[in-house]
C-alpha positions in Angstrom: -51.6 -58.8 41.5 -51.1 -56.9 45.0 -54.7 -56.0 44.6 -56.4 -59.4 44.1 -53.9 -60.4 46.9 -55.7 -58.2 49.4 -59.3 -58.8 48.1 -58.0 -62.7 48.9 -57.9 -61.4 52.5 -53.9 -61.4 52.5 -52.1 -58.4 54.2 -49.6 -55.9 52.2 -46.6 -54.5 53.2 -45.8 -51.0 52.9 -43.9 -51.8 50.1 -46.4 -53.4 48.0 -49.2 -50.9 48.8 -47.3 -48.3 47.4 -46.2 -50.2 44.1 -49.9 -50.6 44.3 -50.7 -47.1 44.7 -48.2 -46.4 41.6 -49.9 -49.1 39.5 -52.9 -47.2 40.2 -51.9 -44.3 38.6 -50.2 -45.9 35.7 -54.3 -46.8 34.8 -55.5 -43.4 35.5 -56.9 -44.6 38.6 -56.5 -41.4 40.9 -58.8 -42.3 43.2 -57.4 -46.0 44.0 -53.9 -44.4 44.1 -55.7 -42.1 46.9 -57.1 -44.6 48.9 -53.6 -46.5 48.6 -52.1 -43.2 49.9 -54.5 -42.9 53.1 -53.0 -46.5 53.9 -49.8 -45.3 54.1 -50.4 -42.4 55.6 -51.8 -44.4 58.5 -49.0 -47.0 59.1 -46.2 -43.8 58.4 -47.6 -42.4 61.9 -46.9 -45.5 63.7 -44.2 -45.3 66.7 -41.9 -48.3 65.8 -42.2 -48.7 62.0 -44.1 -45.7 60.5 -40.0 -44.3 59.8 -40.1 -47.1 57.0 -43.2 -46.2 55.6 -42.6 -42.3 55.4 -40.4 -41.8 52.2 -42.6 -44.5 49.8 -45.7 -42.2 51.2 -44.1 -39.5 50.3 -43.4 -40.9 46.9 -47.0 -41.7 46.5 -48.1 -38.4 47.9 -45.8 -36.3 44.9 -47.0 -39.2 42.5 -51.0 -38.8 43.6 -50.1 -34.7 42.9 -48.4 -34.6 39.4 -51.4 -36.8 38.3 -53.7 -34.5 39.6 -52.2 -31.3 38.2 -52.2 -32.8 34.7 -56.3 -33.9 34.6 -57.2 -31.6 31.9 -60.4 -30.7 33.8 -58.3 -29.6 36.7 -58.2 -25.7 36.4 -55.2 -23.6 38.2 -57.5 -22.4 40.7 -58.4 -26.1 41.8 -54.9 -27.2 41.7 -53.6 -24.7 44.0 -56.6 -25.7 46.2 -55.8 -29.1 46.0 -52.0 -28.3 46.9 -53.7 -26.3 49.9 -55.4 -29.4 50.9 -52.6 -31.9 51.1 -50.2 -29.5 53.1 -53.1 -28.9 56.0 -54.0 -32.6 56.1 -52.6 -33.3 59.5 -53.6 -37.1 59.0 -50.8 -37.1 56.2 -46.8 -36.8 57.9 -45.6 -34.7 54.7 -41.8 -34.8 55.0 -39.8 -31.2 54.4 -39.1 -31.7 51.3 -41.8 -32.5 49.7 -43.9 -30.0 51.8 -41.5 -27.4 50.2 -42.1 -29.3 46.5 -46.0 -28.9 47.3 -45.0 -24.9 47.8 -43.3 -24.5 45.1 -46.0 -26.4 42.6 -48.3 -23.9 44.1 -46.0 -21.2 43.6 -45.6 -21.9 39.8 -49.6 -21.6 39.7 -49.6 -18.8 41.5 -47.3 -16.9 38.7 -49.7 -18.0 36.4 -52.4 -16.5 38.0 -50.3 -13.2 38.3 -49.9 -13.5 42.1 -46.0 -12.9 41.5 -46.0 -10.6 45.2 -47.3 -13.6 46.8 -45.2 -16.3 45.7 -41.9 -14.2 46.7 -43.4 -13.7 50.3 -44.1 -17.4 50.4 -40.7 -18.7 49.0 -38.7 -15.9 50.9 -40.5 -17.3 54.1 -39.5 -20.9 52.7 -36.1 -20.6 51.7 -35.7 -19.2 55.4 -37.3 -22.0 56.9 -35.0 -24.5 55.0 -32.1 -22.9 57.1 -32.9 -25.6 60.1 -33.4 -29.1 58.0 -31.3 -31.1 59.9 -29.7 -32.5 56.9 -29.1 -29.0 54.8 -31.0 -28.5 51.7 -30.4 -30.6 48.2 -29.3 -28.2 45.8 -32.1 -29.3 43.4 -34.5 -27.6 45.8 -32.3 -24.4 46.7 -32.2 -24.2 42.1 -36.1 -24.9 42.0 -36.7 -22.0 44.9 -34.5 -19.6 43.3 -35.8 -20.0 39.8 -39.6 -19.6 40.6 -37.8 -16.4 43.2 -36.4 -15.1 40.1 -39.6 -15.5 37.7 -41.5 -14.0 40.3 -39.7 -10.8 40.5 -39.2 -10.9 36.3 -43.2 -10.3 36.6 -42.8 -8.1 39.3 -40.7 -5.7 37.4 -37.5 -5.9 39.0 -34.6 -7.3 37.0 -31.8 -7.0 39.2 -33.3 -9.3 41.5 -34.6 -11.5 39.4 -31.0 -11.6 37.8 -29.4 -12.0 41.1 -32.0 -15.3 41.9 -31.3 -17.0 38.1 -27.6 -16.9 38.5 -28.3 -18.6 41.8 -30.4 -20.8 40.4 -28.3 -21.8 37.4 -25.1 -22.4 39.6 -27.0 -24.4 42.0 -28.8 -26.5 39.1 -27.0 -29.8 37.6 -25.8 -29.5 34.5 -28.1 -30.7 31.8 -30.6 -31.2 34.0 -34.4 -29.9 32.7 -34.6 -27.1 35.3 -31.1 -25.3 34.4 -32.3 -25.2 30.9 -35.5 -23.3 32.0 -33.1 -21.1 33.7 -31.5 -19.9 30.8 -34.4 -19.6 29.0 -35.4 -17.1 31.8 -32.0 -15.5 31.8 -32.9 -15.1 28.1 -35.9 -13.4 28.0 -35.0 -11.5 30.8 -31.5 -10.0 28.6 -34.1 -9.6 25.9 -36.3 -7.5 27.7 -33.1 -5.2 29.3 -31.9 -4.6 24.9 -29.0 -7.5 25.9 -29.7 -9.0 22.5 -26.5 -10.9 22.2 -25.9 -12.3 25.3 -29.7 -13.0 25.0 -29.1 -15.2 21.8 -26.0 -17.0 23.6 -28.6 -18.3 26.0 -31.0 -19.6 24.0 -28.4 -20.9 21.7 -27.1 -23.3 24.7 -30.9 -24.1 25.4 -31.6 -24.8 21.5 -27.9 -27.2 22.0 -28.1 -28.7 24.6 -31.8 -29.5 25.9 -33.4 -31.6 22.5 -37.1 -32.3 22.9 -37.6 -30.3 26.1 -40.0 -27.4 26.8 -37.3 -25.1 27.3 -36.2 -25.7 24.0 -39.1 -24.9 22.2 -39.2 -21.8 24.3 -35.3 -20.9 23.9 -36.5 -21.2 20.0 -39.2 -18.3 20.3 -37.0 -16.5 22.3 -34.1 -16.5 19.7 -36.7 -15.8 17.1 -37.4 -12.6 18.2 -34.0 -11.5 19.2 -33.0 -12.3 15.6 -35.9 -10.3 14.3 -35.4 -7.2 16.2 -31.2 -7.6 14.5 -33.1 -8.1 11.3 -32.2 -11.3 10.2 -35.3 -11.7 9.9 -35.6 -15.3 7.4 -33.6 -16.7 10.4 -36.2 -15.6 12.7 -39.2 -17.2 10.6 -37.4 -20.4 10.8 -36.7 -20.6 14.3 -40.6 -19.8 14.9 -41.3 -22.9 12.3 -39.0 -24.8 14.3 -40.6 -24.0 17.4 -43.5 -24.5 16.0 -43.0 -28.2 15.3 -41.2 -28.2 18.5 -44.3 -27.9 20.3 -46.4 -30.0 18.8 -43.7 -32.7 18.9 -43.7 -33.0 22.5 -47.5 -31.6 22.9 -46.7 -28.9 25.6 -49.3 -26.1 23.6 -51.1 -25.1 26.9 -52.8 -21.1 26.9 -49.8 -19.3 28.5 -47.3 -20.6 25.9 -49.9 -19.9 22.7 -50.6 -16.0 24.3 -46.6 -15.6 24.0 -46.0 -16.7 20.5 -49.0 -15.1 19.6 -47.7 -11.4 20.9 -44.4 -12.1 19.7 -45.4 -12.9 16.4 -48.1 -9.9 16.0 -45.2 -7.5 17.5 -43.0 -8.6 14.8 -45.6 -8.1 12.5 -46.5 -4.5 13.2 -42.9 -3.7 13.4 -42.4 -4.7 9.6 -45.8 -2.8 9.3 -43.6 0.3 10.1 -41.2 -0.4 7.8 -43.6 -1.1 5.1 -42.3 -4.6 4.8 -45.9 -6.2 4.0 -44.8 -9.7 3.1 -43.0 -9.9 6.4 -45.7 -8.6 8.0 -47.5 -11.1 6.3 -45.3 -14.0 6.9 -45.3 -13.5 10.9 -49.0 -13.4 11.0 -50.0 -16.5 9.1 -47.2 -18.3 10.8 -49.0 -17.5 14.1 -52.5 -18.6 12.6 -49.9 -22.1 12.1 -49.7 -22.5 15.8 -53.5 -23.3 15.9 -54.3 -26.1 13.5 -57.2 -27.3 15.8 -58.5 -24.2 16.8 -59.5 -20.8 15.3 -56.9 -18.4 16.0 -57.6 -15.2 18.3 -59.5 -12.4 16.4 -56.3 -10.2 16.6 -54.5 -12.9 14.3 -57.3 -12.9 12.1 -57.7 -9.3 11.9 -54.1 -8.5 10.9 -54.1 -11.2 8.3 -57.4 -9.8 6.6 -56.0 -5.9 6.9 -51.8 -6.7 5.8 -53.8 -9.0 2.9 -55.6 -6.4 1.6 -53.3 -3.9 1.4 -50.4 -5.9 0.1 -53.0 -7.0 -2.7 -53.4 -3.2 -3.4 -50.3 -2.7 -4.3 -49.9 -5.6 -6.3 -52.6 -5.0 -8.3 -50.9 -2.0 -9.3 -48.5 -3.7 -11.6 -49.4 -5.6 -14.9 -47.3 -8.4 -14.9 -50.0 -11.4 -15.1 -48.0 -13.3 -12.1 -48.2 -10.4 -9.8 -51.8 -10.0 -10.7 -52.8 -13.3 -10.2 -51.2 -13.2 -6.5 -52.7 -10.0 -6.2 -56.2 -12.1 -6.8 -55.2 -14.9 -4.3 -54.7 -11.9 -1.2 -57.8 -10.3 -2.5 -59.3 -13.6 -2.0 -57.6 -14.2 1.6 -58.4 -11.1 2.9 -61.9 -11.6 2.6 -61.9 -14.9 3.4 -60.8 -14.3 7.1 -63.0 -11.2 7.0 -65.8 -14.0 7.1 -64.3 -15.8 10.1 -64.1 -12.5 12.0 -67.9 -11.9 11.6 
């Protein structure tokens, strides 16, 4: 409508160009929401009226992003140079806080790319800056800093300040809101990692409660699947990895970083019942893993360990006479060097 207004030679207000601009989006039209946004950014540098203009630009500007960062095509490396882009475009009057929500998107790809060192430098430098906003800081943003703070130096290898950053970032976050439940999950794994086993399986267990059809949950799942394991309750671990499992593809968040983690955790718990000579668990950790890629073929490791625990699980089946056993003996024979063939 606003569109075929303008083409009709009438003028729009700020107003309308940015429902425009959002419009845009809504049709996968980046680069009319773009052109809408250069409008704005024009009229929210005038003298008397550009104050008006500045937060629905703003709007736009974080709008125009989050599209951007989810084109599949659009690889971490681009995004962070796109980020780069928009916070040196002097054309564009980027407000504090959403220059600092621009740092911290960057930040997150940063950890993904293993720059941990540089994202702390950068947020310590921010979170110092944010001392002289005129207005303080909204606690949303002080939670968001300290959490990606607090990832950071989990990758870094140092727990007590990445502990110290988390509880910040959990007392600062609103309860129930998505970010506090990403928290925990961090606060999870990172009790996990230190042997806190219960107190890690308290935190998930509020994620898994409280936080339905969210990322985090799906992650507080895994994460309480292998605390469970490593106490051996190990038929409650296999379900919460099912669960997790459907989890993920329920709210279709499967991206690389998530599939390397289940993938690890699940071949860990696999050799670990290797070692105890456990072969069907072993077994039913590492086909479970193969189930998180029904589209895909699974990583050669997965494969590998499926073909080897196979085979020797049929061995000693095949050792008995009972025609059952045999037969299932047969059936892993049969597996084994079935995914043999998809290794070579």
């Amino acid at each position: 409508m606003y569109a075929r207004a303008r083409d009709a030679g009438g003028a729009l207000d700020h107003q309308q160009v940015e429902s425009l601009a959002l419009a845009q989006l809504e049709v996968a039209n980046i680069r009319g929401a773009r052109d809408e946004l250069s409008v704005l950014s024009a009229r929210a540098t005038h003298p008397e009226y550009g104050v008006l203009v500045r937060p629905g630009m703003n709007r736009v500007l974080r709008a125009v992003v989050e599209s951007e960062l989810a084109r599949h095509d659009n690889d971490p490396l681009q995004s962070i140079a796109l980020i780069q882009d928009f916070l040196n475009d002097a054309s564009i009057p980027i407000d504090e806080q959403t220059q600092a929500w621009l740092m911290m998107r960057g930040a997150e790809l940063q950890l993904v790319q293993g720059q941990a060192q540089e994202v702390i430098d950068q947020l310590l430098v921010l979170m110092r800056r944010t001392e002289s906003w005129a207005g303080g800081v909204p606690k949303e943003i002080l939670a968001e800093m300290s959490m990606i703070l607090g990832e950071a130096y989990g990758v870094t290898g140092e727990p007590d300040r990445a502990r110290h950053h988390l509880g910040a970032a959990r007392e600062q976050a609103d309860r129930g809101s998505l970010l506090r439940g990403r928290v925990l999950v961090d606060l999870g794994d990172l009790a996990l990692s230190e042997g806190k086993v219960g107190t890690a399986i308290e935190m998930f267990d509020e994620v898994i409660l409280d936080y339905p059809l969210t990322e985090s949950r799906a992650d507080a799942l895994l994460g309480r699947a292998a605390a469970l394991s490593i106490q051996g309750e190990h038929q409650s671990s296999l379900q919460d990895y099912q669960e997790a499992c459907g989890a993920i593809e329920s709210i279709s968040s499967q991206d690389e970083q998530r599939l390397e983690r289940i993938t690890a955790a699940l071949a860990d718990r696999h050799d670990a019942s290797i070692v105890q000579r456990d072969l069907t668990l072993a077994l039913d950790y590492i086909i479970l893993a193969e189930g998180f890629f029904p589209s895909d073929e699974p990583p050669v490791s997965v494969l590998e360990r499926i073909a080897s625990t196979s085979r020797q699980l049929a061995d000693d089946l095949s050792l008995q006479e009972d025609v059952a056993i045999s037969s299932e003996a047969h059936r892993l024979y049969r597996q084994s060097g079935d995914t043999h063939l998809r290794v070579a």
